[in-house]
N, CA and C of each residue as an Amber inpcrd file, in Angstrom:
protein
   297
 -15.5490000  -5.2580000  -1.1690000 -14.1090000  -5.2870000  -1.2440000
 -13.6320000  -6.2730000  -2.3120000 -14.5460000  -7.4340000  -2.3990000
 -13.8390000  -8.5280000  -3.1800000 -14.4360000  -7.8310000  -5.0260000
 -14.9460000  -7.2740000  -4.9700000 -15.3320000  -6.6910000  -6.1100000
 -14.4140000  -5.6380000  -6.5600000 -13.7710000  -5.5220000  -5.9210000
 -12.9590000  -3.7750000  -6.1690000 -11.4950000  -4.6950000  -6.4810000
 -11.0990000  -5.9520000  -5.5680000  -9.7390000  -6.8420000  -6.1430000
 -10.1100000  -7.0340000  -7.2780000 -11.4870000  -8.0400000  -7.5850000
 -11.5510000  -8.8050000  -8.8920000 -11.1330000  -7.7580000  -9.8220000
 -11.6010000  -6.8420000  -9.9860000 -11.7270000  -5.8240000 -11.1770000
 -10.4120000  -5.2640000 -11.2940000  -9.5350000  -4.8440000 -10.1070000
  -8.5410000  -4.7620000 -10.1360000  -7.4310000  -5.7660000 -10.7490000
  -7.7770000  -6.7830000 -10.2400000  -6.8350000  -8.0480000 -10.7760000
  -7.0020000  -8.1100000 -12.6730000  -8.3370000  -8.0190000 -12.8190000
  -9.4510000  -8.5070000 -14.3500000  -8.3480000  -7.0180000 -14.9380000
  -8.1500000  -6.1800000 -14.5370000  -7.8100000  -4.6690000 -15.6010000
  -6.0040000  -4.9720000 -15.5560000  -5.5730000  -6.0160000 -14.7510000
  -4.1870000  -6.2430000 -14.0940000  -4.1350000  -7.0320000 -15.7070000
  -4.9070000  -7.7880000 -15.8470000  -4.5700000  -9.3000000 -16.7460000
  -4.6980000  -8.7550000 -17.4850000  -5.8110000  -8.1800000 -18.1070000
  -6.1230000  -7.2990000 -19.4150000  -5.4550000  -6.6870000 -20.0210000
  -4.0330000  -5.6650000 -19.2800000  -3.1940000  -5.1210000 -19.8260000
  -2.0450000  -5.9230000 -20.0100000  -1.7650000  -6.6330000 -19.1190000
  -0.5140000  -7.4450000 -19.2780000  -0.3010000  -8.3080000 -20.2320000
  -1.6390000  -8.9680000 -20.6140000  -2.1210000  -9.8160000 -21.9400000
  -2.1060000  -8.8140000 -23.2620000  -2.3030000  -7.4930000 -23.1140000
  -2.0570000  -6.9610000 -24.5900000  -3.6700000  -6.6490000 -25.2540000
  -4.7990000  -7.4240000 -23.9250000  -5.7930000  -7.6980000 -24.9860000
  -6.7620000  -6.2800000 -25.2960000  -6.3300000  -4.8470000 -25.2150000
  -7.0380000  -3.8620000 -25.4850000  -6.3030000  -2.9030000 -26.7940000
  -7.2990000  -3.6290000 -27.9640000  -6.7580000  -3.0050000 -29.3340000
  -6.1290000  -1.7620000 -29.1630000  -5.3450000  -1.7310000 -30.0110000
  -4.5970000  -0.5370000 -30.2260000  -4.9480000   0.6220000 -30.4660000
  -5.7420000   0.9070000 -30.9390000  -6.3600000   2.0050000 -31.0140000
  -7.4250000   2.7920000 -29.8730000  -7.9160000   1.6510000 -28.8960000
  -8.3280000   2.2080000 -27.6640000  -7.1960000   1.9080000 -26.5750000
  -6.1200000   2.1480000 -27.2800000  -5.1580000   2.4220000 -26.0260000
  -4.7640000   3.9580000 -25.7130000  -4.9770000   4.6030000 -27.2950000
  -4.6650000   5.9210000 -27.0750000  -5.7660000   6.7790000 -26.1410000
  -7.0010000   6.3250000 -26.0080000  -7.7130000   6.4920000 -24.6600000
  -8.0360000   6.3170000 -23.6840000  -6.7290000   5.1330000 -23.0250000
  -6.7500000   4.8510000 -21.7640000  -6.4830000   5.9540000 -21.0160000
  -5.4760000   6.5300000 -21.3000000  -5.2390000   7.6680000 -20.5930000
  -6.3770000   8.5460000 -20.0880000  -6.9400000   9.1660000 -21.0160000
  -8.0860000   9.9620000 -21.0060000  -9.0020000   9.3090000 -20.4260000
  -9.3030000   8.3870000 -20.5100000 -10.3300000   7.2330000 -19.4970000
 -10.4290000   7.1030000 -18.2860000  -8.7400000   6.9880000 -18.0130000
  -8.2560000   6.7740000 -16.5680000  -8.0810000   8.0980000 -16.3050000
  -8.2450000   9.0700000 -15.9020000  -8.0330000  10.4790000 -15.9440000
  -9.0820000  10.8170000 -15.4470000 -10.3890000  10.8400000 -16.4470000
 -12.1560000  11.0200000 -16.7210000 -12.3920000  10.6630000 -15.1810000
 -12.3430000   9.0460000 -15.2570000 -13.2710000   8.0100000 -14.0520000
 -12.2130000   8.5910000 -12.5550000 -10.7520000   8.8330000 -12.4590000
 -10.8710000   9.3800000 -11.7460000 -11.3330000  10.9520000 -10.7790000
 -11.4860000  12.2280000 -11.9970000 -12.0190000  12.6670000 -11.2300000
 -13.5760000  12.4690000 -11.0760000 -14.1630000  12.1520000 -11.3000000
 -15.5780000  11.4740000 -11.2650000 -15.4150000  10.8440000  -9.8310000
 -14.6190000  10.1290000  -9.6200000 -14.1670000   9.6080000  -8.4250000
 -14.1780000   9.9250000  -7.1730000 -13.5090000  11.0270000  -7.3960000
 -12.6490000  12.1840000  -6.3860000 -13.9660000  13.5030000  -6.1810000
 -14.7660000  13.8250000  -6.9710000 -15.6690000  14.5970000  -7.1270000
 -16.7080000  13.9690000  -5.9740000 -17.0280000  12.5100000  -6.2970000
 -18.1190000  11.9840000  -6.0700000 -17.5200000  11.6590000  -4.5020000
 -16.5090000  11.7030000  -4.1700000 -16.0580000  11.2080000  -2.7020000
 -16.2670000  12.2720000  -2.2030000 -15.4860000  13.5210000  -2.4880000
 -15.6500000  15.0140000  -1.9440000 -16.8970000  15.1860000  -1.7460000
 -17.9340000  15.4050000  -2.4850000 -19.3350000  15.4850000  -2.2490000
 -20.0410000  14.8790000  -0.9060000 -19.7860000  13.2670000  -1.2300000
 -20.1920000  12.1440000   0.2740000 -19.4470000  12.6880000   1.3750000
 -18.1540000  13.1450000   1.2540000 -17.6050000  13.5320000   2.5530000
 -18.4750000  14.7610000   3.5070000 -18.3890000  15.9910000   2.4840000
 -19.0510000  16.9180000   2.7960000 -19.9710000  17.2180000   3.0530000
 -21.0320000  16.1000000   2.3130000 -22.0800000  16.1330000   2.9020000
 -23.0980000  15.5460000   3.6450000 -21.5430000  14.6260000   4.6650000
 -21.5910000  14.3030000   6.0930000 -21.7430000  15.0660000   7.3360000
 -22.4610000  15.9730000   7.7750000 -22.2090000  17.0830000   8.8140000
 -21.2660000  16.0460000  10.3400000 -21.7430000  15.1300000  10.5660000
 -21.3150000  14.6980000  11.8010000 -19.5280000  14.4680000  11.1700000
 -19.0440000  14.0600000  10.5630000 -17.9010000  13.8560000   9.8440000
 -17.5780000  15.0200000   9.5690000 -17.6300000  16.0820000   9.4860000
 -17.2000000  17.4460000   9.1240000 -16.7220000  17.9010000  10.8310000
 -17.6220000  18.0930000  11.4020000 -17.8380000  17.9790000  13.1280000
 -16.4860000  17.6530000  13.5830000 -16.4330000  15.9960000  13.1080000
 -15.0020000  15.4150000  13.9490000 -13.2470000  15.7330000  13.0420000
 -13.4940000  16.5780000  12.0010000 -12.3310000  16.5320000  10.9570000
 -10.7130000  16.9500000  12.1310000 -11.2010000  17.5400000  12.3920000
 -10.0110000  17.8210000  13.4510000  -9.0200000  16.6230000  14.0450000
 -10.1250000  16.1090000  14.7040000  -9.8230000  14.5880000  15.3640000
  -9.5250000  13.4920000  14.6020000 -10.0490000  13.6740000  13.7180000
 -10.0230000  12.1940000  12.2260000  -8.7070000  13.0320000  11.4860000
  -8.4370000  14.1690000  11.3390000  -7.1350000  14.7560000  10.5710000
  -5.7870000  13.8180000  10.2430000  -5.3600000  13.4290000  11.6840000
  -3.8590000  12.9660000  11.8120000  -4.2660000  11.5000000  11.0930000
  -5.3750000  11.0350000  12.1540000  -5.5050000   9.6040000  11.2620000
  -5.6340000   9.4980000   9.8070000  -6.7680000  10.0610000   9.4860000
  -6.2950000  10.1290000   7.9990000  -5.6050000  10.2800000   7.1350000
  -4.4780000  11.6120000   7.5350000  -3.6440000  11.6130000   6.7800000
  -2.4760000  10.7890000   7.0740000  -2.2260000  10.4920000   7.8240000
  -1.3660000   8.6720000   8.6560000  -2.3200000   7.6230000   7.1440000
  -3.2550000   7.7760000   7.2610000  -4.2950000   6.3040000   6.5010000
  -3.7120000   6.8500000   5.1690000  -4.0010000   7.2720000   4.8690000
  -3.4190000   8.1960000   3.1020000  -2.1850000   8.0260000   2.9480000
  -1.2770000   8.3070000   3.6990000   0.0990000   8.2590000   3.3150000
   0.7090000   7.4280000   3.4870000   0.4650000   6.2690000   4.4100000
   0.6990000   4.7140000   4.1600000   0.0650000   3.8510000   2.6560000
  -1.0070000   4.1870000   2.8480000  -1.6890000   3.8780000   1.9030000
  -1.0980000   4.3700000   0.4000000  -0.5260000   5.6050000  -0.0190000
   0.4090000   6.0370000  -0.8510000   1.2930000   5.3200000  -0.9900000
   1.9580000   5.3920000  -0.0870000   3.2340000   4.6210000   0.1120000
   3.3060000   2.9120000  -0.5270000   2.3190000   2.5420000   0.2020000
   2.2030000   1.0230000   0.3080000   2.0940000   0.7230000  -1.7300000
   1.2840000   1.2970000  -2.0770000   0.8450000   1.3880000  -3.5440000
   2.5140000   1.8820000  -4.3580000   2.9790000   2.7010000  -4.1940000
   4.1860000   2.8010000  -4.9950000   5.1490000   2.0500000  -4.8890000
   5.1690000   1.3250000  -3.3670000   5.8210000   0.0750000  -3.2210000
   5.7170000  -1.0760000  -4.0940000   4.1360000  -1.1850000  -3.7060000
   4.0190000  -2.3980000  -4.5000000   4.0660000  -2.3440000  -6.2270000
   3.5820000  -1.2860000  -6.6530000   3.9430000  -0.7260000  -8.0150000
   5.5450000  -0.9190000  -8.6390000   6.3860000  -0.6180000  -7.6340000
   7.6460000  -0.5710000  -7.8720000   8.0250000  -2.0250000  -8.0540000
   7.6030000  -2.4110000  -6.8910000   7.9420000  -4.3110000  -7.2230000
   7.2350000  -5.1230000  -8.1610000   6.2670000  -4.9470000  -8.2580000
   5.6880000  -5.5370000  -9.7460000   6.3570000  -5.0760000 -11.3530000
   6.7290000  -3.7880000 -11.1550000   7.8290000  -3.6740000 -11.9060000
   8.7070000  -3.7430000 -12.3950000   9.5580000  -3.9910000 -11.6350000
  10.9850000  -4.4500000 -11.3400000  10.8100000  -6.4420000 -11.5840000
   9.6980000  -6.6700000 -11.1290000   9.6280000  -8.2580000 -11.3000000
   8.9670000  -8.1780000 -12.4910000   8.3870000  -7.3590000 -13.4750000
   7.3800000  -8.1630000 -14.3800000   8.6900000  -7.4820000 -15.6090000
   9.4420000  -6.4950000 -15.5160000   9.8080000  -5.9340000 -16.5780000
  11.1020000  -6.4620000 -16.7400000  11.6750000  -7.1160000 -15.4940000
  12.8680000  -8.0070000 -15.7500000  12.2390000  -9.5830000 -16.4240000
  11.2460000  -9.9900000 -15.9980000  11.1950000 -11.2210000 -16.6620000
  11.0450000 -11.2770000 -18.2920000  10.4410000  -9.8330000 -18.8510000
  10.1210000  -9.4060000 -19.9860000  11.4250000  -9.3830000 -20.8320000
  12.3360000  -8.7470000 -20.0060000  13.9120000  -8.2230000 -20.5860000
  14.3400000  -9.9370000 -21.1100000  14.4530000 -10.4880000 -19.8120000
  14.6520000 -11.7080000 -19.9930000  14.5610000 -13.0750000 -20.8920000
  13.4940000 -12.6460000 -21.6320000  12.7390000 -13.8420000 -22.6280000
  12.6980000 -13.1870000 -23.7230000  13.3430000 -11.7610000 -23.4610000
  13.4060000 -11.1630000 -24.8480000  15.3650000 -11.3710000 -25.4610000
  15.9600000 -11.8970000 -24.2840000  17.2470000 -12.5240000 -24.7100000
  17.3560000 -13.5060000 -25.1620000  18.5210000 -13.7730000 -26.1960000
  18.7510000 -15.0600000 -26.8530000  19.8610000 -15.9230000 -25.9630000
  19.7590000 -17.2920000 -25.3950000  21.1070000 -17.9670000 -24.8770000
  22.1940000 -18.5830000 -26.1640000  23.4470000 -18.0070000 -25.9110000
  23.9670000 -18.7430000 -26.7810000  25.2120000 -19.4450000 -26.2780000
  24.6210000 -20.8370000 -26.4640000  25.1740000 -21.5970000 -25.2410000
  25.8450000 -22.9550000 -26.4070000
């Protein structure tokens, strides 16, 4: 878990700092795109080819999709507020006082 923050936090700083040349920015996209379905592929696979977990999907259904959609949720939340706080302080220091 603490490996999945760090890296999270480390790709948080990385962009916010500016420090990924310009020219491999036009492949973040495509990057971030790639590794996720690689992601999503590689989860689907482990899921499925759980038989006892296939067994209980019925029963695990509601929870999961309860776990997913908080979990959605919680992420656009916090997305939204890091936003709203990082892009106002930006606006901010990009004004002149004339006092």
């Amino acid at each position: 878990m603490w490996t999945i923050l760090i890296t999270l936090i480390a790709g948080f700083i990385i962009g916010y700092l500016d420090l990924i040349p310009s020219k491999l920015q036009t492949y973040t996209q495509w990057l971030t795109t790639g590794g996720l379905i690689i992601l999503l592929i590689s989860m689907g696979a482990g899921i499925s080819s759980n038989p006892e977990l296939i067994s209980k999907i019925k029963k695990l259904g509601m929870q999961s999709f309860l776990l997913a959609s908080f979990s959605i949720l919680g992420s656009i939340l916090l997305v939204w507020i890091l936003e709203k706080w990082l892009f106002s302080k930006k606006k901010g220091a990009d004004r002149k006082w004339h006092g």
